[in-house]
Biotite code that builds the C-alpha atoms (Angstrom):
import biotite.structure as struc

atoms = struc.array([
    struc.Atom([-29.064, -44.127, -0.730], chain_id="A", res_id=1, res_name="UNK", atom_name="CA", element="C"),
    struc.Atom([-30.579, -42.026, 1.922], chain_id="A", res_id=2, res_name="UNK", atom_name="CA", element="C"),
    struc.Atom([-26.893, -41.339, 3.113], chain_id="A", res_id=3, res_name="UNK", atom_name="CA", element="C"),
    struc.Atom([-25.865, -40.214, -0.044], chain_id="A", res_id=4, res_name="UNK", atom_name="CA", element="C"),
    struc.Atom([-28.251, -37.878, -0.519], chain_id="A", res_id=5, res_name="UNK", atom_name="CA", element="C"),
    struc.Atom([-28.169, -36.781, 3.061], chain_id="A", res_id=6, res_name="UNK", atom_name="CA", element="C"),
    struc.Atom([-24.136, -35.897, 2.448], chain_id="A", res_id=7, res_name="UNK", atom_name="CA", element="C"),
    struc.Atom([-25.039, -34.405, -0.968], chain_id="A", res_id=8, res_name="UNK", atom_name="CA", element="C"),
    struc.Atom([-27.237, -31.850, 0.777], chain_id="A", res_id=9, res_name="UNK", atom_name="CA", element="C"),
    struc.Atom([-24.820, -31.044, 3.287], chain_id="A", res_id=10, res_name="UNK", atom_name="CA", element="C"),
    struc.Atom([-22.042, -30.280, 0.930], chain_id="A", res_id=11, res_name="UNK", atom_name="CA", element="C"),
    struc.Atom([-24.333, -28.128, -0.842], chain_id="A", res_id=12, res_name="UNK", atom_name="CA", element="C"),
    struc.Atom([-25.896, -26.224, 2.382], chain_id="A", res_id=13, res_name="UNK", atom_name="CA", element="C"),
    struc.Atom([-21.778, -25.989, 3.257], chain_id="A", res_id=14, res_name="UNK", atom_name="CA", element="C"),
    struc.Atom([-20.610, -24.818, -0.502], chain_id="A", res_id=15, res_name="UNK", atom_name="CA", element="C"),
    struc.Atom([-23.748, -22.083, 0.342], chain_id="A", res_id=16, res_name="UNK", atom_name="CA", element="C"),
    struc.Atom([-22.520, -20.974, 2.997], chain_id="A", res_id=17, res_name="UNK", atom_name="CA", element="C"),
    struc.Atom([-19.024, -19.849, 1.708], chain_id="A", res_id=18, res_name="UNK", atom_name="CA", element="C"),
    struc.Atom([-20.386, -17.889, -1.008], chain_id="A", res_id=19, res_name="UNK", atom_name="CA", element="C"),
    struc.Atom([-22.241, -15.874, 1.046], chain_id="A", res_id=20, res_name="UNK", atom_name="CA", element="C"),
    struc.Atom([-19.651, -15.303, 3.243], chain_id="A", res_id=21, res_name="UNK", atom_name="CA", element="C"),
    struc.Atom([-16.821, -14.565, 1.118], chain_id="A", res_id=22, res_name="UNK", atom_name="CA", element="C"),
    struc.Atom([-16.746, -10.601, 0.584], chain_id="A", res_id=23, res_name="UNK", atom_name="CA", element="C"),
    struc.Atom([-17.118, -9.545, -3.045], chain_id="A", res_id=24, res_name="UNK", atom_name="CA", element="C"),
    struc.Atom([-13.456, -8.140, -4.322], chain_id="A", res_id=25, res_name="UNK", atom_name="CA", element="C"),
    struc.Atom([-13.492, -4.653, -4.101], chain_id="A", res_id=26, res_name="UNK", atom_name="CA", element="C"),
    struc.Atom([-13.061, -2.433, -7.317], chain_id="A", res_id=27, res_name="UNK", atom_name="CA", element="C"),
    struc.Atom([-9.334, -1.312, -8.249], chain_id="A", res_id=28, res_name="UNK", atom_name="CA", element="C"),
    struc.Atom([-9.685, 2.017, -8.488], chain_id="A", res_id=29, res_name="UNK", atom_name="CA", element="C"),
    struc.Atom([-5.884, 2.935, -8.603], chain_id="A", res_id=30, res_name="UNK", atom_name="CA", element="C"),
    struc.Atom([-4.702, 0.455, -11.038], chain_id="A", res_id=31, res_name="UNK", atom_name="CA", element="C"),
    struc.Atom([-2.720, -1.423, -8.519], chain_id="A", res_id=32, res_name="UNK", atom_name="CA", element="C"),
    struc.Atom([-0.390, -3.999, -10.193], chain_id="A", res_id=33, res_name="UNK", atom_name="CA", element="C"),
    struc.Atom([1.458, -6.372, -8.499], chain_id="A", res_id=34, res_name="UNK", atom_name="CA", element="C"),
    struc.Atom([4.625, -8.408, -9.898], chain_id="A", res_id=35, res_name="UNK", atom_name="CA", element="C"),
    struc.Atom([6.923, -9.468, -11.339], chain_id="A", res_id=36, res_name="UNK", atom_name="CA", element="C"),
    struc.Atom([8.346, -11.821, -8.650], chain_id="A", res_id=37, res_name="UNK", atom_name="CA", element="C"),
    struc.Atom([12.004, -12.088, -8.955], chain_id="A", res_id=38, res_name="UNK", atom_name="CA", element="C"),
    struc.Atom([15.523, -13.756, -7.355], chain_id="A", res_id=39, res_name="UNK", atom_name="CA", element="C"),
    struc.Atom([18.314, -11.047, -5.889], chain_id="A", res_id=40, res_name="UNK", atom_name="CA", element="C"),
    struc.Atom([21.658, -11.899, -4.235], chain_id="A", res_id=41, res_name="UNK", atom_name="CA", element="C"),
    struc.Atom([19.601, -14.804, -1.982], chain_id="A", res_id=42, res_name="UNK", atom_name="CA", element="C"),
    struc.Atom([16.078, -12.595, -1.648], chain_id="A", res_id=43, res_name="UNK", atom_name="CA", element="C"),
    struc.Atom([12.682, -12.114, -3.334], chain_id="A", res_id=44, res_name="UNK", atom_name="CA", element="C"),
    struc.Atom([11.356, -9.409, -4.727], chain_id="A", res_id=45, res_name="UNK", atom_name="CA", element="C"),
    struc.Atom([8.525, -8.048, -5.511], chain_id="A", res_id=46, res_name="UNK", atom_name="CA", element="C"),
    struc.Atom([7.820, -4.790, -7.407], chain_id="A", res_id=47, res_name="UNK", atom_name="CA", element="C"),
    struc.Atom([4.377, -3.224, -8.139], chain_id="A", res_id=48, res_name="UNK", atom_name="CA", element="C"),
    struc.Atom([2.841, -0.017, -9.215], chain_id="A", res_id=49, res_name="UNK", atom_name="CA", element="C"),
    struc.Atom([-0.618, 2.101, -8.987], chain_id="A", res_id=50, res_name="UNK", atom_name="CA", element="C"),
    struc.Atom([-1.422, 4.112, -12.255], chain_id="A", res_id=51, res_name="UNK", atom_name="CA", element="C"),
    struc.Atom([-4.013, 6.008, -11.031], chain_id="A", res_id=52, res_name="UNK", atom_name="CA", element="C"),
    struc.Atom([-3.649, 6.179, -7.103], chain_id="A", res_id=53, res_name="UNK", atom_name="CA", element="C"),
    struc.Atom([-4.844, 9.480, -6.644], chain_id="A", res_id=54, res_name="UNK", atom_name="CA", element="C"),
    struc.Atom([-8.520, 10.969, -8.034], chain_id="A", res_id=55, res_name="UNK", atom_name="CA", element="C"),
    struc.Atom([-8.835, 14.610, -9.084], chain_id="A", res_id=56, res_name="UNK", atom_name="CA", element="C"),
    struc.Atom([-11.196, 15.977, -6.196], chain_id="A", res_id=57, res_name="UNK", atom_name="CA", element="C"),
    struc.Atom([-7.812, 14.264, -4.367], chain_id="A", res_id=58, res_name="UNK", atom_name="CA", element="C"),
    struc.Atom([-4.813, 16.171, -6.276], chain_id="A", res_id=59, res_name="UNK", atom_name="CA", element="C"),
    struc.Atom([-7.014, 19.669, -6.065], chain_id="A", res_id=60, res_name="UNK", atom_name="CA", element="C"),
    struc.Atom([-7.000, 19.346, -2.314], chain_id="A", res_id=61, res_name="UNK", atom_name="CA", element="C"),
    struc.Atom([-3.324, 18.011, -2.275], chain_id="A", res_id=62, res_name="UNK", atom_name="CA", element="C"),
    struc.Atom([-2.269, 20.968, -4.052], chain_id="A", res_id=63, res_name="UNK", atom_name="CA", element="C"),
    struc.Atom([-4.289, 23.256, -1.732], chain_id="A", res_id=64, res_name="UNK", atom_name="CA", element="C"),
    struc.Atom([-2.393, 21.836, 1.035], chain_id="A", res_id=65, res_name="UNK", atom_name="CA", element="C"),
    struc.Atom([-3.994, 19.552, 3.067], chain_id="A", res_id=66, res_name="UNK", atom_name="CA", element="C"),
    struc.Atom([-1.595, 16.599, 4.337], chain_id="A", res_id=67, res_name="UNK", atom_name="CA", element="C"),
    struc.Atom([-2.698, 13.104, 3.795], chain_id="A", res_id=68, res_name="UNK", atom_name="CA", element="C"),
    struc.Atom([-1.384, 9.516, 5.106], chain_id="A", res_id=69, res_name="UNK", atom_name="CA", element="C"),
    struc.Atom([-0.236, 6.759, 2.797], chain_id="A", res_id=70, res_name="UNK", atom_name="CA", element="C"),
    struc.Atom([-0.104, 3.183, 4.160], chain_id="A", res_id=71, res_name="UNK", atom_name="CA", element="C"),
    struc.Atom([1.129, 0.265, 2.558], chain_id="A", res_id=72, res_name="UNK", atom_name="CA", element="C"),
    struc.Atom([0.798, -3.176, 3.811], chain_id="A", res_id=73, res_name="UNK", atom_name="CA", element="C"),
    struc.Atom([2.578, -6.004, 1.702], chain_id="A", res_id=74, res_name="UNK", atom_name="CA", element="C"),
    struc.Atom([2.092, -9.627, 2.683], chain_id="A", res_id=75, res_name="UNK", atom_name="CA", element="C"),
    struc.Atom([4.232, -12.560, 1.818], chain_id="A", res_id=76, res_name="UNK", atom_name="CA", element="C"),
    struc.Atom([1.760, -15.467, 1.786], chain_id="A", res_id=77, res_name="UNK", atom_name="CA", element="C"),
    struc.Atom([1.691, -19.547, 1.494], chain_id="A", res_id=78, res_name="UNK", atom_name="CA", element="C"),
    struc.Atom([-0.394, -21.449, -0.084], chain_id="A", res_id=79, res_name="UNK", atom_name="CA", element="C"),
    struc.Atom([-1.977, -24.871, 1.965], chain_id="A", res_id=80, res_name="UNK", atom_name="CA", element="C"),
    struc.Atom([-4.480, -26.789, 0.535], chain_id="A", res_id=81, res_name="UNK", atom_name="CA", element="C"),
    struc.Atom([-7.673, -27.476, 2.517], chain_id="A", res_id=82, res_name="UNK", atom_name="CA", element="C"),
    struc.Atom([-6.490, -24.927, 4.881], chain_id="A", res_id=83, res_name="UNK", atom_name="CA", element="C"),
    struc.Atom([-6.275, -21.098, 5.519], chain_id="A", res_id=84, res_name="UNK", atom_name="CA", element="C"),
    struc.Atom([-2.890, -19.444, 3.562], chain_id="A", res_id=85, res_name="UNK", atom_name="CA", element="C"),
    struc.Atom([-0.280, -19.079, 5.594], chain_id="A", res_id=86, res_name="UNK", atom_name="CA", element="C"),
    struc.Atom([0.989, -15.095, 6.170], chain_id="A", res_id=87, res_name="UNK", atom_name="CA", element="C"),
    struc.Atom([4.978, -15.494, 6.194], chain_id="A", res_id=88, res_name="UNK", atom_name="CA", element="C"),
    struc.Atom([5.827, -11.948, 5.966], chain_id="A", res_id=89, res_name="UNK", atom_name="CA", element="C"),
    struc.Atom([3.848, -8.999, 6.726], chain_id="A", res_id=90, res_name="UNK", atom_name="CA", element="C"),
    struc.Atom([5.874, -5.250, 6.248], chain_id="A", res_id=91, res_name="UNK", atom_name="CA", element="C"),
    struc.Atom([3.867, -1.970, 6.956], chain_id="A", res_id=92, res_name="UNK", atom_name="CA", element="C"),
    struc.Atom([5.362, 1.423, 5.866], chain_id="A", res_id=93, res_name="UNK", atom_name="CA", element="C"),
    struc.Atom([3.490, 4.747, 6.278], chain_id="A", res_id=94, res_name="UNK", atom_name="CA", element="C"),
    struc.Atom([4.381, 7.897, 5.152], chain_id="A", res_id=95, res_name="UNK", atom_name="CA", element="C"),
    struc.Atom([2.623, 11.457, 5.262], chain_id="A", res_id=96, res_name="UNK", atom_name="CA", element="C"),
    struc.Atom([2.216, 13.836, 2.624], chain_id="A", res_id=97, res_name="UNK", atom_name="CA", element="C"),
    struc.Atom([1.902, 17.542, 2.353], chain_id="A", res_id=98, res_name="UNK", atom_name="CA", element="C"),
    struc.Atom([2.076, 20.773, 0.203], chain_id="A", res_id=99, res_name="UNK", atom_name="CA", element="C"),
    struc.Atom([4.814, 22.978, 1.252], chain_id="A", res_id=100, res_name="UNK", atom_name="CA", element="C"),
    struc.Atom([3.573, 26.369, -0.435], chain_id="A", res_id=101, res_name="UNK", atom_name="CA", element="C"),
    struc.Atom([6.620, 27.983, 1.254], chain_id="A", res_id=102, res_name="UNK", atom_name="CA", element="C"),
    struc.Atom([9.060, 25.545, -0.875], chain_id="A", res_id=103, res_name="UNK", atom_name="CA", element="C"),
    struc.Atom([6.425, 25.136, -3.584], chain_id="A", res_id=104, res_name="UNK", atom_name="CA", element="C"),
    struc.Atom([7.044, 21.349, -3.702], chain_id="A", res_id=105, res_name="UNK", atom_name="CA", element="C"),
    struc.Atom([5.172, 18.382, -1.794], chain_id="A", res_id=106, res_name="UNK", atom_name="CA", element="C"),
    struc.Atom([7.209, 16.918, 1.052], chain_id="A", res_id=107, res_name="UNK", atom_name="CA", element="C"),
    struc.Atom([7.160, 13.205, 2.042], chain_id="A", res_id=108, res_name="UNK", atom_name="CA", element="C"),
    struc.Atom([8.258, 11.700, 5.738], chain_id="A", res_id=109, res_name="UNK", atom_name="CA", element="C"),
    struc.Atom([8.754, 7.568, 5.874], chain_id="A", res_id=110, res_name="UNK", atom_name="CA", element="C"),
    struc.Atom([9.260, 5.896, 8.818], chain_id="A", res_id=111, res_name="UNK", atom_name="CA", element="C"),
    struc.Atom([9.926, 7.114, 12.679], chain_id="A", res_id=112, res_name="UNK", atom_name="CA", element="C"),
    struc.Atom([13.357, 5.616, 13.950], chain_id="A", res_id=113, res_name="UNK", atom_name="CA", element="C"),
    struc.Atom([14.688, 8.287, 12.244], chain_id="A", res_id=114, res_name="UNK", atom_name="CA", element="C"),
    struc.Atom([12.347, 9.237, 10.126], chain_id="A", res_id=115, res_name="UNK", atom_name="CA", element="C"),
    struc.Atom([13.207, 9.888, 6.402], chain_id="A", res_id=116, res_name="UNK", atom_name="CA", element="C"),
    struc.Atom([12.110, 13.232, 4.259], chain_id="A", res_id=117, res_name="UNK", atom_name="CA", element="C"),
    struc.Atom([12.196, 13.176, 0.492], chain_id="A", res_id=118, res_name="UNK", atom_name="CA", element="C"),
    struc.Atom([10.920, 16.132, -2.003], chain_id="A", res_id=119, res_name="UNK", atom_name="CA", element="C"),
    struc.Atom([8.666, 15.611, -4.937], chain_id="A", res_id=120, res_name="UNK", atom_name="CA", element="C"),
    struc.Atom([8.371, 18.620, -7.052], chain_id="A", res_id=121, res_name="UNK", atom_name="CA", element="C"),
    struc.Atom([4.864, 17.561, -8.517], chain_id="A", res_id=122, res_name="UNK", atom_name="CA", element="C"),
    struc.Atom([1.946, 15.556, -8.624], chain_id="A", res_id=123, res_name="UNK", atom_name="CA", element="C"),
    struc.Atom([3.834, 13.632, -11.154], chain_id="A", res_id=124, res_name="UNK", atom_name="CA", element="C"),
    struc.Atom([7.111, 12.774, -9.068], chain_id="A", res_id=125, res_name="UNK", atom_name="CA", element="C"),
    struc.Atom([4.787, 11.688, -6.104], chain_id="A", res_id=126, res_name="UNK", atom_name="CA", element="C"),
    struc.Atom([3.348, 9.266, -7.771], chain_id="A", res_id=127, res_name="UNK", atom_name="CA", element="C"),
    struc.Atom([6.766, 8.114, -9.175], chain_id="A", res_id=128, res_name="UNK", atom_name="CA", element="C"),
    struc.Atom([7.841, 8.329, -5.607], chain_id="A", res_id=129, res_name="UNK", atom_name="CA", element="C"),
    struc.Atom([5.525, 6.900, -3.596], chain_id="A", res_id=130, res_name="UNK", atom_name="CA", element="C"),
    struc.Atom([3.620, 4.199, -5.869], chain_id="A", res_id=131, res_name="UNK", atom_name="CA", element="C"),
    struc.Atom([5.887, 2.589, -8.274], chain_id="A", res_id=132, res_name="UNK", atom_name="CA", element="C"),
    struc.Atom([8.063, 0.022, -6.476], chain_id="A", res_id=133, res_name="UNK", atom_name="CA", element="C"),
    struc.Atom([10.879, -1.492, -8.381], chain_id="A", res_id=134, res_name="UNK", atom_name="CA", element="C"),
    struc.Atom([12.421, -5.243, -6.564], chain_id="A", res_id=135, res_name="UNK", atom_name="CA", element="C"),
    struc.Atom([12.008, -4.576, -3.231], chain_id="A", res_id=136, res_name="UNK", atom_name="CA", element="C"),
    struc.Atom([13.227, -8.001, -1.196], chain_id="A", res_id=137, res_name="UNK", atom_name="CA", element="C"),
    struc.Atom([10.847, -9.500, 1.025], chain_id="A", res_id=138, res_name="UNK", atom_name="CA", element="C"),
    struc.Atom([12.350, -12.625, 2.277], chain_id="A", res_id=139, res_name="UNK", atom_name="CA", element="C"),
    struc.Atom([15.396, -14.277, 1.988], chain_id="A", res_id=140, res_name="UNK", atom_name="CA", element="C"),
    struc.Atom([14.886, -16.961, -0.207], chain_id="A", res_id=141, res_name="UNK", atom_name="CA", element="C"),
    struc.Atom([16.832, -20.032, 2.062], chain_id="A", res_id=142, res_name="UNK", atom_name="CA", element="C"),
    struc.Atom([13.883, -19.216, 4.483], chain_id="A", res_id=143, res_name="UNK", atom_name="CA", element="C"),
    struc.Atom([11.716, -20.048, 2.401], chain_id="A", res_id=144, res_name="UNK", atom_name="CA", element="C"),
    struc.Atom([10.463, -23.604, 1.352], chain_id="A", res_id=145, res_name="UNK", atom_name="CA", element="C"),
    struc.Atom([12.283, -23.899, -2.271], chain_id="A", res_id=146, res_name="UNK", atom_name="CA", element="C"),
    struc.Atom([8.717, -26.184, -3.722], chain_id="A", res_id=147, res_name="UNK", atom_name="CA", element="C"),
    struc.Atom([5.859, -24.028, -1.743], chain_id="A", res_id=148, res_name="UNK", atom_name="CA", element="C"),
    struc.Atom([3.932, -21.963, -3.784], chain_id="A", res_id=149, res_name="UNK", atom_name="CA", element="C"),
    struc.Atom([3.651, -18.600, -2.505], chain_id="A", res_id=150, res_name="UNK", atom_name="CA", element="C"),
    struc.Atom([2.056, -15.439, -3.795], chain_id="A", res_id=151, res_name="UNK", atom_name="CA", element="C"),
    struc.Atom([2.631, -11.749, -2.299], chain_id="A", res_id=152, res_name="UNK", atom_name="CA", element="C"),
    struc.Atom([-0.454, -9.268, -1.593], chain_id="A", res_id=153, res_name="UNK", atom_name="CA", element="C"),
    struc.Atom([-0.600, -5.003, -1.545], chain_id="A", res_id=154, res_name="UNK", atom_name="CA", element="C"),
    struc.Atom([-2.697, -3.115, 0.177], chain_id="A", res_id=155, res_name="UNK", atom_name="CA", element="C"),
    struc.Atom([-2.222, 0.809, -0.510], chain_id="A", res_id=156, res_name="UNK", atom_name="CA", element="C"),
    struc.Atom([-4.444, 2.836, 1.411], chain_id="A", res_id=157, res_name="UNK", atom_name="CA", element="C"),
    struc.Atom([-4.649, 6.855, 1.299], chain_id="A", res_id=158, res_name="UNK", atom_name="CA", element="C"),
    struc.Atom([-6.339, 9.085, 3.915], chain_id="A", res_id=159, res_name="UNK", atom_name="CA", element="C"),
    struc.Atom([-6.998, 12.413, 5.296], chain_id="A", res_id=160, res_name="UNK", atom_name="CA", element="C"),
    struc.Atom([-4.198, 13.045, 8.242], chain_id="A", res_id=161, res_name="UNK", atom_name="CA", element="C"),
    struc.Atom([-5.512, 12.823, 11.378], chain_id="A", res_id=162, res_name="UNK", atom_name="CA", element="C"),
    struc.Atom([-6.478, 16.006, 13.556], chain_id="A", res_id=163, res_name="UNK", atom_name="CA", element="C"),
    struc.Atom([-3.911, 15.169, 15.974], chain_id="A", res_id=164, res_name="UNK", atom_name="CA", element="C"),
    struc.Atom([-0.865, 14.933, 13.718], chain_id="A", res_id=165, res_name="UNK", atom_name="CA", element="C"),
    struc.Atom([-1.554, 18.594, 12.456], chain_id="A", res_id=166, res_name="UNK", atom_name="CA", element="C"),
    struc.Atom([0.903, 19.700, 15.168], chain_id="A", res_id=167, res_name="UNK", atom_name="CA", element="C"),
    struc.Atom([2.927, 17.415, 14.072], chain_id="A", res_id=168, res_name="UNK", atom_name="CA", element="C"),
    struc.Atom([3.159, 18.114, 10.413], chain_id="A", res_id=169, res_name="UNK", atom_name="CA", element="C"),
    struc.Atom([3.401, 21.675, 11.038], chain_id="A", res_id=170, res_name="UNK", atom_name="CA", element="C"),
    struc.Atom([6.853, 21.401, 13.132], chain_id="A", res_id=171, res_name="UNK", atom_name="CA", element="C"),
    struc.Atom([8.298, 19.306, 10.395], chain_id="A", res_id=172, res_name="UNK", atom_name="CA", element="C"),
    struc.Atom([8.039, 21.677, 7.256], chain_id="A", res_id=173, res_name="UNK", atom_name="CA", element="C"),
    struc.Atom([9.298, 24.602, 9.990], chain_id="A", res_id=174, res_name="UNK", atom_name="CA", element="C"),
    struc.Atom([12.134, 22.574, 10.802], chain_id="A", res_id=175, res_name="UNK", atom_name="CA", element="C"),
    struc.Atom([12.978, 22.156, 7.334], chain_id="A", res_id=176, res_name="UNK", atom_name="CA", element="C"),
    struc.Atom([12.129, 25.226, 6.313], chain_id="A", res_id=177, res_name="UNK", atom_name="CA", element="C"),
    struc.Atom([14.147, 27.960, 8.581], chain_id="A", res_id=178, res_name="UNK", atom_name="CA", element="C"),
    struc.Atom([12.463, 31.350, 8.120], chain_id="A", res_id=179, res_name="UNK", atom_name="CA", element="C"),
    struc.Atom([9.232, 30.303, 7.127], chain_id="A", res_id=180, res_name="UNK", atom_name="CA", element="C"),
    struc.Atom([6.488, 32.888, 8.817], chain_id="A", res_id=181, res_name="UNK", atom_name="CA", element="C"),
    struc.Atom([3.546, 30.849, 8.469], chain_id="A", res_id=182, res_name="UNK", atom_name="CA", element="C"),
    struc.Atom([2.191, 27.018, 9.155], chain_id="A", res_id=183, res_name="UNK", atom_name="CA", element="C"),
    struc.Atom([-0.534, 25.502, 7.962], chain_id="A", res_id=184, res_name="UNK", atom_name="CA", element="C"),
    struc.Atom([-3.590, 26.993, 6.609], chain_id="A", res_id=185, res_name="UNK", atom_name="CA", element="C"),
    struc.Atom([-6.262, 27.061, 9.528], chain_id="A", res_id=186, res_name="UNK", atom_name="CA", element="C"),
    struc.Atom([-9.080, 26.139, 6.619], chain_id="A", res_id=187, res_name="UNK", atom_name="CA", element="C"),
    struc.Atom([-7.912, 23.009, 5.883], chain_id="A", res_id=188, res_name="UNK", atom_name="CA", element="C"),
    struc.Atom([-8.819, 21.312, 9.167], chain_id="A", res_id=189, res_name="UNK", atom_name="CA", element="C"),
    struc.Atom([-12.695, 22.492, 7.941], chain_id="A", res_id=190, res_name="UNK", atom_name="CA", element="C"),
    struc.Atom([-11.505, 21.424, 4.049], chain_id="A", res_id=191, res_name="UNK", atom_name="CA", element="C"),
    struc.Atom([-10.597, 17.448, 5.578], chain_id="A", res_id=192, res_name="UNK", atom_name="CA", element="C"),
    struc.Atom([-14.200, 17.310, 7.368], chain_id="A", res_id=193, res_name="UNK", atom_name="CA", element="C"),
    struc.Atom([-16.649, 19.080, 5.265], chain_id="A", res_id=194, res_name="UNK", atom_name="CA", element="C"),
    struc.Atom([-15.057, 17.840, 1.787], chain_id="A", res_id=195, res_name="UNK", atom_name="CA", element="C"),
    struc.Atom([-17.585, 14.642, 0.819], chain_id="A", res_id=196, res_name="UNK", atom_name="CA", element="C"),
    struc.Atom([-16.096, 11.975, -1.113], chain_id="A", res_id=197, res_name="UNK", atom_name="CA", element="C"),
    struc.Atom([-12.748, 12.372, 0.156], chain_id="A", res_id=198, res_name="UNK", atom_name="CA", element="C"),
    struc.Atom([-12.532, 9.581, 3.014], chain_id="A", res_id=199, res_name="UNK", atom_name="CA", element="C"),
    struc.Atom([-10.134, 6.723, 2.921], chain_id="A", res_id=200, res_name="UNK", atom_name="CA", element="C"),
    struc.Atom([-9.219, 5.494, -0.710], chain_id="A", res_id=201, res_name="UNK", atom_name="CA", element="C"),
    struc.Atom([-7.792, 2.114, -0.710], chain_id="A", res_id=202, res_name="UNK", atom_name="CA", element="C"),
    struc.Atom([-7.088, -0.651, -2.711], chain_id="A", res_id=203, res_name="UNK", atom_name="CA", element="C"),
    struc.Atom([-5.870, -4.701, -3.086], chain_id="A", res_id=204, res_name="UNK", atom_name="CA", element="C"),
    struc.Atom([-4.142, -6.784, -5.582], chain_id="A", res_id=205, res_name="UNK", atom_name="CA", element="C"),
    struc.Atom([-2.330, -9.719, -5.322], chain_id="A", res_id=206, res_name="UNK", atom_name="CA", element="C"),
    struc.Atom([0.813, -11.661, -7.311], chain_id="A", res_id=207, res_name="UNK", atom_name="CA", element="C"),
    struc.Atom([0.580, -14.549, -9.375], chain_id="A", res_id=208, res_name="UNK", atom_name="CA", element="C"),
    struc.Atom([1.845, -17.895, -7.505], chain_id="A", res_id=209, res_name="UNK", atom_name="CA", element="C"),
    struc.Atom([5.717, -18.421, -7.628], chain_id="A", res_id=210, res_name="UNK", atom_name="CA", element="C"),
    struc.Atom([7.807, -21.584, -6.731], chain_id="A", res_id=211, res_name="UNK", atom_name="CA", element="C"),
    struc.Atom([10.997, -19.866, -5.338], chain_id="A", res_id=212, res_name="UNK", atom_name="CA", element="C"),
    struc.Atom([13.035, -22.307, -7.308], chain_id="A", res_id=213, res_name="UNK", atom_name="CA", element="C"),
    struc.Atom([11.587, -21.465, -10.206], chain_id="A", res_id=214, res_name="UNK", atom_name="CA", element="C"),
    struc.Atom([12.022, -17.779, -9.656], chain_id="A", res_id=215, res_name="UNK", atom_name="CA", element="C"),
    struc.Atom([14.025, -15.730, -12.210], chain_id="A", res_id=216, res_name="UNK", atom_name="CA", element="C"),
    struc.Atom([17.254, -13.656, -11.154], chain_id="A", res_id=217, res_name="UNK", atom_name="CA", element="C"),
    struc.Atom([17.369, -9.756, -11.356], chain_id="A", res_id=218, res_name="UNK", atom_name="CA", element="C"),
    struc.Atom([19.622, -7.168, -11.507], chain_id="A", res_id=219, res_name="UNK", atom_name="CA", element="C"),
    struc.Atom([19.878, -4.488, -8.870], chain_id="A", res_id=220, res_name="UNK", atom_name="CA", element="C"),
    struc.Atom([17.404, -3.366, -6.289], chain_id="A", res_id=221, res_name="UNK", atom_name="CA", element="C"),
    struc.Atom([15.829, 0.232, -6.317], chain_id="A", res_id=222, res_name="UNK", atom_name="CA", element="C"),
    struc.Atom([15.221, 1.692, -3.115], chain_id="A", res_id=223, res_name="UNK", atom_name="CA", element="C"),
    struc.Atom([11.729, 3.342, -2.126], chain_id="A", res_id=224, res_name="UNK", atom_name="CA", element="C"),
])
């Protein structure tokens, strides 16, 4: 009997113990959706979408000119009982994003080897561009055990560009802008410190658990 209770209390002092250290699930503040999972030509694919990625103080500063850094993480993960989940796949894409006043359109560079520059002509076609994601594949599917049960995770995270990639940023709209006289405004470098309430906006969201057998088929991928 002693035993019993002994274990009892243990199981308890253990259950404790995990609450308290499990992190309390952050707020999602950009609408982040993630899913449907679906089957195409042998992969999976997941598609998601944030409705609300940026905030206003955000766009006003945007529009002013000052670049910003958008990083998105997406995780292909297993589930194991009694056990930690398994990351399968993990895929990181970053992209920067600035005001060209000279073009009067916001300009977007993916990637480095070679890098990859896309136009959005407003706030609206950024967001289009940049946070709606339509079956993008993330495994093939005969890698994949065809029973698991898997689920995929997002992380989209927004930030002021660093100070040293001002340079950077700078060299790229005058490359693709011949002729322009100017670079960036000196004033935002002061705008990116001084602005409060404007550090790194982030946010998580996961997929529902999918058997990949059980995984319906789609029709045709749409690039980012």
């Amino acid at each position: 009997m002693a035993g019993r209770r002994a274990l009892g209390a243990l199981l308890v002092l253990v259950a404790g113990t995990f609450l308290v250290a499990a992190p309390a699930r952050a707020a999602n503040d950009m609408l982040l959706s993630v899913g449907p999972m679906e089957r195409l030509a042998g992969a999976v694919c997941v598609s998601y979408q944030a409705d609300r990625p940026l905030t206003p103080q955000l766009e006003e500063v945007l529009m002013q000119g000052m670049p910003a850094t958008v990083t998105f993480e997406v995780g292909l993960w297993k589930r194991r009982t009694f056990w930690f989940d398994k990351l399968v796949v993990a895929i990181k894409s970053e992209h920067k994003v600035v005001y060209d006043e000279w073009a009067k359109s916001f300009r977007v560079r993916s990637g480095v080897n070679p890098p990859r520059s896309r136009v959005a002509t407003d706030l609206d076609s950024l967001r289009t561009l940049l946070f709606t994601a339509r079956r993008i594949p993330i495994a093939a599917e005969a890698a994949l055990d065809s029973t698991g049960t898997y689920y995929v995770s997002v992380r989209i995270t927004i930030r002021p560009v660093e100070v040293e990639d001002l340079g950077e940023i700078e060299s790229w709209l005058a490359g693709e802008s011949p002729g322009r006289e100017h670079g960036l405004p000196s004033y935002l470098l002061g705008l990116a410190v001084n602005l409060s309430g404007l550090g790194e906006r982030t946010a998580l969201e996961k997929s529902e658990r999918f058997t990949p057998a059980d995984l319906e088929s789609a029709g045709a991928p749409l690039d980012r």
